[in-house]
PyMOL CGO cylinders between C-alpha atoms (Angstrom):
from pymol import cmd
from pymol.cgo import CYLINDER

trace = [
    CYLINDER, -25.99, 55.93, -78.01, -28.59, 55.46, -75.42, 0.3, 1, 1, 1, 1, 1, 1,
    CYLINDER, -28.59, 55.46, -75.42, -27.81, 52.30, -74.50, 0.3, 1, 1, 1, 1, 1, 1,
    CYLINDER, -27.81, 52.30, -74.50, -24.12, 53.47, -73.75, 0.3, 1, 1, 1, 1, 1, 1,
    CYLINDER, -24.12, 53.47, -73.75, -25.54, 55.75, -71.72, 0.3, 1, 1, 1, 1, 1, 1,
    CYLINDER, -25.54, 55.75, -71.72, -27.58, 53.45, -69.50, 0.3, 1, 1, 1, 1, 1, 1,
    CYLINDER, -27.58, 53.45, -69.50, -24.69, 51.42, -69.03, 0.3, 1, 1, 1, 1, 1, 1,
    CYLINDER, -24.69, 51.42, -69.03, -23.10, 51.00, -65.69, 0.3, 1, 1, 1, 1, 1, 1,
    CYLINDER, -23.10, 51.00, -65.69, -19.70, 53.30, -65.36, 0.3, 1, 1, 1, 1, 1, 1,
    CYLINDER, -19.70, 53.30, -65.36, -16.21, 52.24, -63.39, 0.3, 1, 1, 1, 1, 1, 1,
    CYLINDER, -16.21, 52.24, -63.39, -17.36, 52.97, -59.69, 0.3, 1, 1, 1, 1, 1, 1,
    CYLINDER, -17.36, 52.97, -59.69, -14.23, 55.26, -57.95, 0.3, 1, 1, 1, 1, 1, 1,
    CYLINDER, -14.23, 55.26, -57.95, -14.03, 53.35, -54.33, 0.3, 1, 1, 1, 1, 1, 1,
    CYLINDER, -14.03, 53.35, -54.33, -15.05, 55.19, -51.30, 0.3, 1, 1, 1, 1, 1, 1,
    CYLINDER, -15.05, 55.19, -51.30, -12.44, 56.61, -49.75, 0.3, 1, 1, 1, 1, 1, 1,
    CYLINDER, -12.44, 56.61, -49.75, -11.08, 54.49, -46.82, 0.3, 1, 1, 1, 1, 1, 1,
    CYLINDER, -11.08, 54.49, -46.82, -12.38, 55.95, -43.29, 0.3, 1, 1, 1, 1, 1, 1,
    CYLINDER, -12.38, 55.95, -43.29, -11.73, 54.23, -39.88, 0.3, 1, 1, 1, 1, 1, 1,
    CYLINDER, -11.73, 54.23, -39.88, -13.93, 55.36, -36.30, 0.3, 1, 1, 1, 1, 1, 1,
    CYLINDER, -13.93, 55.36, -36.30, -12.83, 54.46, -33.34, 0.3, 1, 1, 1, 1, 1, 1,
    CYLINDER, -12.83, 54.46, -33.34, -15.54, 55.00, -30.28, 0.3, 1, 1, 1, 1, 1, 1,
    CYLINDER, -15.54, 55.00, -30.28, -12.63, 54.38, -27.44, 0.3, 1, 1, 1, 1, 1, 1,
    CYLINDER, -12.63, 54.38, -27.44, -9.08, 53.98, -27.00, 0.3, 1, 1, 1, 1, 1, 1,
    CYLINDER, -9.08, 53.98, -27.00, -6.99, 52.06, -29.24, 0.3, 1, 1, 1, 1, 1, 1,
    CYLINDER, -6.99, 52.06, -29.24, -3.92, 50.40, -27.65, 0.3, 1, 1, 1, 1, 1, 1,
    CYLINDER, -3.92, 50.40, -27.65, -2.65, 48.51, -31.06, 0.3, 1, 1, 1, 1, 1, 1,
    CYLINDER, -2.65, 48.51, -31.06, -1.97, 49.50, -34.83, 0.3, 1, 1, 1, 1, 1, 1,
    CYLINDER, -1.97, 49.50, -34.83, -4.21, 50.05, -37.22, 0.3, 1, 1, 1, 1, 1, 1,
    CYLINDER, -4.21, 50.05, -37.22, -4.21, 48.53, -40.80, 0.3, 1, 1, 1, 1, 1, 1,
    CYLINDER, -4.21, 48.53, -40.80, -5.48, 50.18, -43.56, 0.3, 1, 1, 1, 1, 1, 1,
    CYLINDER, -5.48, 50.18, -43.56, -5.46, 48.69, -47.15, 0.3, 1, 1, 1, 1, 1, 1,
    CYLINDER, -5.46, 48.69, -47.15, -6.27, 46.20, -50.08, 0.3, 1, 1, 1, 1, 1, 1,
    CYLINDER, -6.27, 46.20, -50.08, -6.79, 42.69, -49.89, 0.3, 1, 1, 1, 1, 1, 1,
    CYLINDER, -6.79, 42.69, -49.89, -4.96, 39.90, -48.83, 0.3, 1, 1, 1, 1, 1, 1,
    CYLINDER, -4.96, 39.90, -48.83, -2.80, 42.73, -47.04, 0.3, 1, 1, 1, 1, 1, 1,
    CYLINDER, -2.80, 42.73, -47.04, -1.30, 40.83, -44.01, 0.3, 1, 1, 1, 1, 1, 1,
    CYLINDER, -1.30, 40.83, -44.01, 0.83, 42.98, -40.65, 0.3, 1, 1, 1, 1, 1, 1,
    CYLINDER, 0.83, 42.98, -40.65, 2.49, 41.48, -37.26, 0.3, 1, 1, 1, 1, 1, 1,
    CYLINDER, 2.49, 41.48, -37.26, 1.70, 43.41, -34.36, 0.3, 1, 1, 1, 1, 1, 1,
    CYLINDER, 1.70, 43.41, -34.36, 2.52, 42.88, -30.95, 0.3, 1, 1, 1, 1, 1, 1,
    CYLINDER, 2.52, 42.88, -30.95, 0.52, 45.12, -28.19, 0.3, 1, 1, 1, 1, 1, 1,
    CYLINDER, 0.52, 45.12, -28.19, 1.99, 45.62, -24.53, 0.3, 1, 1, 1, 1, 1, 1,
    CYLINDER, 1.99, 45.62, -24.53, -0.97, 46.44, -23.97, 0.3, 1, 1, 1, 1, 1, 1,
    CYLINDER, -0.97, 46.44, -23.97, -0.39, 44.61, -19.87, 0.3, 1, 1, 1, 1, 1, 1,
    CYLINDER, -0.39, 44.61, -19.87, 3.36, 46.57, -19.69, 0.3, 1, 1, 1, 1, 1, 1,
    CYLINDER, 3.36, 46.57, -19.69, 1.80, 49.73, -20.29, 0.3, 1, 1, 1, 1, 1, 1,
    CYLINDER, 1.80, 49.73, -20.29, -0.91, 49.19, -17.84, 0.3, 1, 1, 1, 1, 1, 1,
    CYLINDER, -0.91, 49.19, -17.84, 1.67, 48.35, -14.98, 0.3, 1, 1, 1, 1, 1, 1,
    CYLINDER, 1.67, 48.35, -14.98, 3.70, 52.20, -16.16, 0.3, 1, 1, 1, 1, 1, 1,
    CYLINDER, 3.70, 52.20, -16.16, 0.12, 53.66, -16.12, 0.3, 1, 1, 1, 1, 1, 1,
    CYLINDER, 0.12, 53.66, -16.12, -0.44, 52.06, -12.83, 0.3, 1, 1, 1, 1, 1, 1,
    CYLINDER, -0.44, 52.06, -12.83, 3.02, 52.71, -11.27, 0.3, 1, 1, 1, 1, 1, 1,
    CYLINDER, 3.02, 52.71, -11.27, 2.59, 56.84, -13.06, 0.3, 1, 1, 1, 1, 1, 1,
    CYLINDER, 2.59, 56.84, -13.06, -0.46, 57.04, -11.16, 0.3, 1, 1, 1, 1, 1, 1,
    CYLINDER, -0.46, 57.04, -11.16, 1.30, 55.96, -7.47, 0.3, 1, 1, 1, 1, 1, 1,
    CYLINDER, 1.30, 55.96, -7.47, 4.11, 58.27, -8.31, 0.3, 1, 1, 1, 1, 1, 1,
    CYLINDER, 4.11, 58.27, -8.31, 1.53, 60.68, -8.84, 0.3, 1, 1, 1, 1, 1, 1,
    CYLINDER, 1.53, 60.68, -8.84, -0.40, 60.49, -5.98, 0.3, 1, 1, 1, 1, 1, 1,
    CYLINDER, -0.40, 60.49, -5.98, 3.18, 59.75, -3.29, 0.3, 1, 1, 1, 1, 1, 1,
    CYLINDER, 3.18, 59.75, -3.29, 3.03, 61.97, -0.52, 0.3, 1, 1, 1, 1, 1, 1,
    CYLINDER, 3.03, 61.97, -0.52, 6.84, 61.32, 0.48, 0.3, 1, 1, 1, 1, 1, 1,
    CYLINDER, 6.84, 61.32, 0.48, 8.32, 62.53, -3.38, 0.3, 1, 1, 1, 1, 1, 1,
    CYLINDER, 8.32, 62.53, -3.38, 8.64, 66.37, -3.65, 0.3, 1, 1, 1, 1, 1, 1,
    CYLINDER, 8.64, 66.37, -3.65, 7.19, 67.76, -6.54, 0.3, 1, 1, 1, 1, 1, 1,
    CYLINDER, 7.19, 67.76, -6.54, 10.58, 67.73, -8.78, 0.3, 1, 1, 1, 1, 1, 1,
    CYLINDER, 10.58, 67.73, -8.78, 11.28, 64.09, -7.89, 0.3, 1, 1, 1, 1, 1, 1,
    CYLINDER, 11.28, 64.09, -7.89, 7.64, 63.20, -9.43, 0.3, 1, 1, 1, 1, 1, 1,
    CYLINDER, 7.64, 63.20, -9.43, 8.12, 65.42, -12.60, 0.3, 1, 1, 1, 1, 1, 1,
    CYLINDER, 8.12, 65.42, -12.60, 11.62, 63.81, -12.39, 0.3, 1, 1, 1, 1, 1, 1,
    CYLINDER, 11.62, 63.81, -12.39, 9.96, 59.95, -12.36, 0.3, 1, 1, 1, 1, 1, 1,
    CYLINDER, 9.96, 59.95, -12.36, 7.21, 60.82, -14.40, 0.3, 1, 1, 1, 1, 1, 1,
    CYLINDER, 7.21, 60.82, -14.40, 9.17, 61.95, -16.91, 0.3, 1, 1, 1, 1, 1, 1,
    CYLINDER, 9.17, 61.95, -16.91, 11.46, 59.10, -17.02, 0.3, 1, 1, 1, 1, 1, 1,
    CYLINDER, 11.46, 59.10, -17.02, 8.90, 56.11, -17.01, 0.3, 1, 1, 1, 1, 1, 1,
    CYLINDER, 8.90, 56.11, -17.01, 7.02, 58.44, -19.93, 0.3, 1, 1, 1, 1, 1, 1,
    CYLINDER, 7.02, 58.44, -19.93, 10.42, 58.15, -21.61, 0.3, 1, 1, 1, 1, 1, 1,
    CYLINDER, 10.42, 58.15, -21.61, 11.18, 54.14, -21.00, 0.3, 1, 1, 1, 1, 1, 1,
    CYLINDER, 11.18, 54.14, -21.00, 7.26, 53.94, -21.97, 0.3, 1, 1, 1, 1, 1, 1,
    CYLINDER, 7.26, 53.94, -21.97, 8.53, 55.53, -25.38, 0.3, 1, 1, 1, 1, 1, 1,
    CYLINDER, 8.53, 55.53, -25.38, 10.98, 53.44, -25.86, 0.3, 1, 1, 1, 1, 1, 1,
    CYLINDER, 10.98, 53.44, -25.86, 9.10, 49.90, -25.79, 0.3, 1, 1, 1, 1, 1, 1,
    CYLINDER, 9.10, 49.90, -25.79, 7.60, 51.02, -28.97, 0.3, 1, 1, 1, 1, 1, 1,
    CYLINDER, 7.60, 51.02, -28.97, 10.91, 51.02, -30.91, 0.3, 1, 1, 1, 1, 1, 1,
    CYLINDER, 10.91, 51.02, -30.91, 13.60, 48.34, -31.99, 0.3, 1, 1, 1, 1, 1, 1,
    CYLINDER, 13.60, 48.34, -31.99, 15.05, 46.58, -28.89, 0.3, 1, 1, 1, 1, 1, 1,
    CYLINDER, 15.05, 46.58, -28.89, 18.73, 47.91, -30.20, 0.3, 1, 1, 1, 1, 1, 1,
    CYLINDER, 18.73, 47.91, -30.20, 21.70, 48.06, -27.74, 0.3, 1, 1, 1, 1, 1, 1,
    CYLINDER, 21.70, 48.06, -27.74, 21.31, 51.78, -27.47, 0.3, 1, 1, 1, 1, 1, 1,
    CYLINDER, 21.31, 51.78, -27.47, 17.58, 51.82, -26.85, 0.3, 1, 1, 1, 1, 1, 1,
    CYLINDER, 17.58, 51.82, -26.85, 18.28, 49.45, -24.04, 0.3, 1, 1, 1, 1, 1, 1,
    CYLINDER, 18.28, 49.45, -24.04, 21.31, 51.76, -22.49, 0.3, 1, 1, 1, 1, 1, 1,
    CYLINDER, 21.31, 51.76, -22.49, 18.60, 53.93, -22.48, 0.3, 1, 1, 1, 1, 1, 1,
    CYLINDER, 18.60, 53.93, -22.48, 16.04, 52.42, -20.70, 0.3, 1, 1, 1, 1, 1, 1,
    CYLINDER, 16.04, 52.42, -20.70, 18.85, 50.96, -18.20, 0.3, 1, 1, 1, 1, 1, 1,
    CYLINDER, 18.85, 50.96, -18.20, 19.75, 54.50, -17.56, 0.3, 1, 1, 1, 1, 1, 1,
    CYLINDER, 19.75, 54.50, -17.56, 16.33, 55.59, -17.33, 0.3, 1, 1, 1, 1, 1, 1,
    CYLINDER, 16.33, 55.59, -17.33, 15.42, 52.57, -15.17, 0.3, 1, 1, 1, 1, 1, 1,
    CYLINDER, 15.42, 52.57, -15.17, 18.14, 53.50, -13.13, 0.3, 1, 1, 1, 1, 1, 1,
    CYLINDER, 18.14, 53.50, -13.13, 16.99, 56.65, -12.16, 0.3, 1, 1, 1, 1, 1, 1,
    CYLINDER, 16.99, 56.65, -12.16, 13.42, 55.48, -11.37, 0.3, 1, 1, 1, 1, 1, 1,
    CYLINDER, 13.42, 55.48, -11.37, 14.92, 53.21, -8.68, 0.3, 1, 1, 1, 1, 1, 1,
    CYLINDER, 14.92, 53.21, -8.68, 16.72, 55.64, -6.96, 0.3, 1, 1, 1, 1, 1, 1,
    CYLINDER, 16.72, 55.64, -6.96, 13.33, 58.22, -6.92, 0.3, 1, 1, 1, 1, 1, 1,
    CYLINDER, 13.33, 58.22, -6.92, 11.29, 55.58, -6.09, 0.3, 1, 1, 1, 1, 1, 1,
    CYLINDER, 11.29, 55.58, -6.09, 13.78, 54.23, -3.44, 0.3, 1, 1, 1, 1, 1, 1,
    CYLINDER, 13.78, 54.23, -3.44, 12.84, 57.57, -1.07, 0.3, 1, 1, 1, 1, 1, 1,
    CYLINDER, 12.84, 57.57, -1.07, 9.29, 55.85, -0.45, 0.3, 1, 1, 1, 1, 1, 1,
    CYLINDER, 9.29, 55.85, -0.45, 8.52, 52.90, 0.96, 0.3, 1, 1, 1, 1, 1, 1,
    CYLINDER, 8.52, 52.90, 0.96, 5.54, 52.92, -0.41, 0.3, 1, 1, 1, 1, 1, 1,
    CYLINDER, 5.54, 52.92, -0.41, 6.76, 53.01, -4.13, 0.3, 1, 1, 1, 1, 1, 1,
    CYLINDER, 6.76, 53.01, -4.13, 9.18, 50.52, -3.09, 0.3, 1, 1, 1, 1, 1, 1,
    CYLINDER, 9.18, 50.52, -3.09, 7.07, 47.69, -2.27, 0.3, 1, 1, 1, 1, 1, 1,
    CYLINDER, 7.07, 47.69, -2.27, 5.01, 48.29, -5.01, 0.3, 1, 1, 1, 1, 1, 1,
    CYLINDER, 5.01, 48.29, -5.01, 6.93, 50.25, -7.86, 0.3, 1, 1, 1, 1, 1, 1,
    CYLINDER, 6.93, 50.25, -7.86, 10.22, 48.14, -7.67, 0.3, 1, 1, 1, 1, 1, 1,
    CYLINDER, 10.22, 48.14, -7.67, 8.23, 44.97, -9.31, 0.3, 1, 1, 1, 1, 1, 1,
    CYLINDER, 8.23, 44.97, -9.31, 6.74, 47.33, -12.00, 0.3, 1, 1, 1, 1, 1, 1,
    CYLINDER, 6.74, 47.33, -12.00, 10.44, 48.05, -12.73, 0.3, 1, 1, 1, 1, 1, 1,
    CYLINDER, 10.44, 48.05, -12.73, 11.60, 44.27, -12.97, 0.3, 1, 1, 1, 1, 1, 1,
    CYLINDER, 11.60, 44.27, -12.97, 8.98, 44.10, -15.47, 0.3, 1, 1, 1, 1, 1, 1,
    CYLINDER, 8.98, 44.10, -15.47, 10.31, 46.60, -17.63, 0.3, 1, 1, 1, 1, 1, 1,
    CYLINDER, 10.31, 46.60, -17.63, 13.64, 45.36, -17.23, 0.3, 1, 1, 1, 1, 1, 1,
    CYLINDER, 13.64, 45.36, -17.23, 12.70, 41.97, -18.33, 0.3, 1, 1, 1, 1, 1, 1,
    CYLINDER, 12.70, 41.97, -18.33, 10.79, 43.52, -21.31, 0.3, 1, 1, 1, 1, 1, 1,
    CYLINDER, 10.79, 43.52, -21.31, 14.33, 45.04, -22.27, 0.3, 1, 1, 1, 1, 1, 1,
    CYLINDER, 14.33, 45.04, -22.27, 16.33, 42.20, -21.03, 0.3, 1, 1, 1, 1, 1, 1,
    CYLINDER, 16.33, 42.20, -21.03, 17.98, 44.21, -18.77, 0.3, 1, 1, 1, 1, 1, 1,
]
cmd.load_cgo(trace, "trace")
């Protein structure tokens, strides 16, 4: 009986944690072994909407409801290069796109440098 005691029991495994100390601009995997995923990270797309948000921000020549208006819609097409590239996802983000171009299309400022940003998104959509 004593030696049954002393004997070493089924450990319960700790239960799975992950920390991250910054921003994480990809998926996470959490499992058993030999677990395998695909992931593919935009992470330079969103970096040129973060960018071109920031400009549409900061445009003197948009009046507040055009920037909400902008905003809004890149947030949206942002959105929406996270799911299946369906024919409805891309009407969406031509749409979308769309109405970017003609807000950013009141500044020449946005013009010159937003219009690029929006070929880029395009592309990603094959629009």
């Amino acid at each position: 009986m004593e030696l049954e005691s002393r004997m070493p029991t089924a450990s319960v495994p700790a239960a799975p944690s992950i920390h991250i100390g910054g921003n994480n601009f990809g998926a996470i995997q959490q499992g058993g072994q030999n677990n395998s995923q695909s992931v593919t990270i935009n992470a330079q797309l969103n970096s040129k909407i973060e960018e071109l948000l920031n400009r549409i921000d900061g445009a003197t020549d948009l009046t507040a409801l055009q920037k909400l208006k902008a905003s809004t819609d890149l947030r949206y097409v942002q959105e929406l290069t996270a799911l299946d590239a369906s024919e409805e996802n891309q009407e969406e983000a031509r749409s979308k796109l769309n109405d970017i171009t003609s807000i950013l299309s009141i500044s020449a400022d946005l013009v010159s440098l937003g219009i690029p940003t929006i070929q880029i998104i395009r592309a990603f959509f094959g629009l």
